[in-house]
N, C-alpha and C positions, 0 to 999 in steps of 0.2 A: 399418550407417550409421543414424544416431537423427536424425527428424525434427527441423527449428528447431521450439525454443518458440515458439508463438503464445498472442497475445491479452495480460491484463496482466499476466502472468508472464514474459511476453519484456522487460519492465522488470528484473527484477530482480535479472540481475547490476550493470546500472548503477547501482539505488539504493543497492546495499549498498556499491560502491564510492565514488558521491560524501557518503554521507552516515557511512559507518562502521560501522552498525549493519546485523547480521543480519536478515533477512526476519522473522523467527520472534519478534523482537523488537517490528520495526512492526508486524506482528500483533496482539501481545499488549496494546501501548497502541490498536491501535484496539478490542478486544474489551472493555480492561480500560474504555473512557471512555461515563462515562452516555450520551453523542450517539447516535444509533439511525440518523437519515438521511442517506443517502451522501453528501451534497452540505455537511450539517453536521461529519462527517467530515472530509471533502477540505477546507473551508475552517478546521478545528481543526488541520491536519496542517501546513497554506501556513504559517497565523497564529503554532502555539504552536511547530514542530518545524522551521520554515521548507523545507520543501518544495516542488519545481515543481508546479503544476496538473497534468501527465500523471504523476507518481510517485505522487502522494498520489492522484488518482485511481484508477490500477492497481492499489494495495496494498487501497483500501478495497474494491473490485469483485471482485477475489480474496477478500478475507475474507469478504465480505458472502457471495459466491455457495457460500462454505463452508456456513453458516446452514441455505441452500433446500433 
């Protein structure tokens, strides 16, 4: 028996489902976009990609904490 995901990876069976696109993808446009701070991120993700605040949140928090 394999632990629930936690934290903001426990989002992302549901992003990939409402929005279409593979994790591996939102990824790639947050790493590919000059923006640097989490919160310029998250509000790039709402604005340009139309994202909820907790999706675009969890994707950037994940990526970021890739970085550290």
């Amino acid at each position: 028996m394999t632990a629930p995901v936690k934290g903001p990876a426990s989002y992302f069976p549901s992003i990939e489902k409402k929005y279409g696109r593979p994790i591996a993808e939102w990824k790639d446009l947050i790493r590919a976009s000059p923006l640097t701070r989490h919160m310029e991120l998250v509000a790039w993700l709402k604005g340009e990609h139309g994202l909820g605040h907790g999706h675009a949140n969890a994707l950037v928090a994940h990526t970021l904490a890739e970085k550290a």
